[in-house]
C-alpha positions in Angstrom: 159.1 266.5 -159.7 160.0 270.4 -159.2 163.2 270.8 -157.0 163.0 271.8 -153.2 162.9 275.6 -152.5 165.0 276.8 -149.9 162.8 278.5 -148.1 160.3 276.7 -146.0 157.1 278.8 -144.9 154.2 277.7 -142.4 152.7 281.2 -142.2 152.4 284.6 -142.7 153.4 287.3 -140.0 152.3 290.7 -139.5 154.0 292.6 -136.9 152.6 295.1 -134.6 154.6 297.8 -133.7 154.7 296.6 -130.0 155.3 292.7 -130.8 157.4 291.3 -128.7 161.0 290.0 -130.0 163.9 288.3 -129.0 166.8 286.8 -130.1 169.0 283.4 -129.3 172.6 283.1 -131.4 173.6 279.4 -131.8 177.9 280.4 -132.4 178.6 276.9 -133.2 176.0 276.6 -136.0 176.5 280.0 -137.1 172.8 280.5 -137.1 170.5 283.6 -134.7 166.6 282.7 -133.8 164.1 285.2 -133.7 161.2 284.4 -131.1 158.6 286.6 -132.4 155.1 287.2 -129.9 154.1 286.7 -126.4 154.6 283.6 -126.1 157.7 283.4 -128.8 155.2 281.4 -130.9 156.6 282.3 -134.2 161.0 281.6 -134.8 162.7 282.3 -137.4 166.1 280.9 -137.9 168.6 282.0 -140.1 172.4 281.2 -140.8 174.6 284.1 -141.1 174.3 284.7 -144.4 170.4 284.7 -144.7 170.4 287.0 -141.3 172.9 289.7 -143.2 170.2 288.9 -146.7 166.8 290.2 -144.8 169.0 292.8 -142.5 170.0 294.1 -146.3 166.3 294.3 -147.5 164.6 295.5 -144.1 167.1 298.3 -144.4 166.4 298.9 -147.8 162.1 298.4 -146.8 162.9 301.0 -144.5 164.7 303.6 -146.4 162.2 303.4 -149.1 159.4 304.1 -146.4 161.1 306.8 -145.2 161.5 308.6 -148.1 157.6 308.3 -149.0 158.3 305.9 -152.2 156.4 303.7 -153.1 157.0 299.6 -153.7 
């Protein structure tokens, strides 16, 4: 049996540039939720760790787009 991943994903999102998001922070579980859509039907929740992880790589996504590099 292989071990248990950490990440658990139920499916793939592709953001508009007008999608509609909003945010919840939990301070006792040290944990934000991202409501993603019209209806907020896609979350994704993060402890503080994994938020400052994907903050670090959208930057980096971003910078890299910006200066016209590729992947």
């Amino acid at each position: 049996m292989e071990p248990r991943s950490p990440v658990r994903v139920e499916s793939q999102i592709q953001l508009s540039a007008d999608a509609p998001l909003r945010w919840d922070v939990d301070h006792e579980a040290d944990t934000a939720t991202i409501y993603i859509g019209e209806r907020e039907e896609h979350v994704l929740r993060l402890c503080r760790e994994s938020l400052r992880d994907l903050v670090h790589t959208c930057a980096r996504a971003l910078a890299e787009m910006q200066a016209g590099r590729g992947h």
